[in-house]
N, C-alpha and C positions, 0 to 999 in steps of 0.2 A: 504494500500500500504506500503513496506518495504520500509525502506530506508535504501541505501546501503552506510554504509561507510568503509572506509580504514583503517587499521592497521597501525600503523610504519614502519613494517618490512616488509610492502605491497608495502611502497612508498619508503623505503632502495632497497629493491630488483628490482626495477622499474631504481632506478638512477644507479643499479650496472650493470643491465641488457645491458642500452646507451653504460656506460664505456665501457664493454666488447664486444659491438657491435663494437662500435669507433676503439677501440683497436684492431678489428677482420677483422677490413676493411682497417685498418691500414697495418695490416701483409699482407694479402692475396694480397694488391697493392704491397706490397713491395717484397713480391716473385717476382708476374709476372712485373715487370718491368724487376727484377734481369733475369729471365727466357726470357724475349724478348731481353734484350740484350745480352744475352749470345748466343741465338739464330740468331740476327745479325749478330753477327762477326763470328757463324758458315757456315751461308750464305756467307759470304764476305769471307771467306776462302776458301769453295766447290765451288763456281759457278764465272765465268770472270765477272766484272766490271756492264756488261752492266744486266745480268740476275740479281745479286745480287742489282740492283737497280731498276729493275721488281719488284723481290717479296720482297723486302720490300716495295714499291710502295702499294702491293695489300696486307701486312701483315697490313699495316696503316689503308687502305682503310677499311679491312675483319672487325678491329676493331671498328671503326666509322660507320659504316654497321650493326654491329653483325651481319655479315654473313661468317663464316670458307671456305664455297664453292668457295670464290673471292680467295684465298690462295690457298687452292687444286686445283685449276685450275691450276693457274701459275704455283705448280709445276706439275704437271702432264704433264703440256705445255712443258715444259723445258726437260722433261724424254724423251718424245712423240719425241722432235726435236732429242735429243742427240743416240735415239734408231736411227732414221732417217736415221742420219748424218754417223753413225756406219754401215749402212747396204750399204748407198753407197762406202763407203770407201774400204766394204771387197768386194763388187758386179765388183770397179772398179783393186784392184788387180789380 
């Protein structure tokens, strides 16, 4: 039976690899935070009060889920209504 051992630069590249994970996981939260909030205050600018606290409701939720579909819905919801709301508007002029 072999026995398997380790090199130096087996166990360097092991500790470098952590680092660079750490650091990787570091960046890529630190976008999408940047990207979620940037994307709030896009909401909260396009949609009134009460929508803009929908879909951030189901952007929280979609997260703590992993599920994207709980977000496309709301907004599809909100498209869905404002098509609606648009078509009785011009049906009653």
């Amino acid at each position: 039976m072999k026995i398997k051992t380790r090199s130096i630069l087996q166990e360097l590249n092991e500790v470098a690899e952590r680092r660079n994970t750490d650091a990787l996981i570091e960046s890529r939260a630190t976008n999408i935070i940047n990207s979620a909030i940037n994307l709030l205050e896009s909401i909260h600018k396009h949609y009134d009060a009460e929508q803009a606290d929908e879909l951030e409701r189901r952007l929280i939720n979609s997260i703590k889920g992993a599920d994207p579909a709980k977000f496309v819905r709301g907004i599809r919801k909100i498209v869905e209504t404002q098509k609606q709301n648009k078509k009785l508007v011009e049906s009653n002029e």
